[in-house]
VOGU-3710 file (C-alpha; in Angstrom, 3 decimals, decimal comma):
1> xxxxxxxxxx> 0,000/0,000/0,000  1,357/3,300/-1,247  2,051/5,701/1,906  0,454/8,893/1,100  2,668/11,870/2,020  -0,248/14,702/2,256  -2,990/12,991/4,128  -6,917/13,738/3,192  -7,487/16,847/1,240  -9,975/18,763/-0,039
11> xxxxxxxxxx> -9,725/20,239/-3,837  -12,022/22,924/-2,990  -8,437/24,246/-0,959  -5,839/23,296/-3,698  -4,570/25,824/-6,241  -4,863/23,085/-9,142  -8,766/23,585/-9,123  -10,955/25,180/-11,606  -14,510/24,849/-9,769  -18,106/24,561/-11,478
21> xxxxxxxxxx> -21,555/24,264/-9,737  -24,955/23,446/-11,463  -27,987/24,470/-9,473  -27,984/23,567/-5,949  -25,690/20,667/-6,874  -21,897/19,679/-5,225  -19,325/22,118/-5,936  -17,184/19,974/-9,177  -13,351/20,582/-9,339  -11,817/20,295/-12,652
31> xxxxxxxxxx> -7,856/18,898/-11,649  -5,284/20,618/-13,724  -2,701/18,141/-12,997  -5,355/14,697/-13,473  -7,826/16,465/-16,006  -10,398/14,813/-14,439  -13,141/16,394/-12,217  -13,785/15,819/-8,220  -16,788/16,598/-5,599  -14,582/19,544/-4,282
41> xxxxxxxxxx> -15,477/19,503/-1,002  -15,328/15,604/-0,677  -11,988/14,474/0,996  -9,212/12,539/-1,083  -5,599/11,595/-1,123  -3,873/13,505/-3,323  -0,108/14,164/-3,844  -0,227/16,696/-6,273  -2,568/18,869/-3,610  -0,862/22,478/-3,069
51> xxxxxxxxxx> -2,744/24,910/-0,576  -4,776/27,515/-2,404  -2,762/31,050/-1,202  -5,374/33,795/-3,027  -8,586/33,655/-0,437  -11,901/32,073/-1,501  -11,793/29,904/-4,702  -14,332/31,363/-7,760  -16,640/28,996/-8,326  -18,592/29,706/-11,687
61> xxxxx> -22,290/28,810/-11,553  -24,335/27,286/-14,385  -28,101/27,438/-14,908  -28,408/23,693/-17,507  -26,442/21,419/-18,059
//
């Protein structure tokens, strides 16, 4: 089992983000590093995580999908 050297994180704190919500619905991260999207808010072990350093991410909202 791979030892993971950040712990649990959140991508709603990581500076790799680029975060989407639809409706009422989960905050979505979009990974820069992984190209892949995450439940921001939803705890995860990643080792490409780096803190977030500029305040409160922008989240851009959609009205349809």
């Amino acid at each position: 089992m791979a030892e993971h050297s950040k712990g649990m994180v959140r991508c709603i704190e990581c500076r790799h983000g680029n975060y989407m919500q639809w409706y009422h619905n989960p905050i979505i991260c979009k990974c820069a590093i992984f190209d892949e999207k995450f439940v921001a808010e939803a705890r995860r072990l990643c080792d490409d995580y780096e803190e977030r350093t500029n305040g409160e991410p922008e989240v851009t909202h959609y009205d349809h999908y």
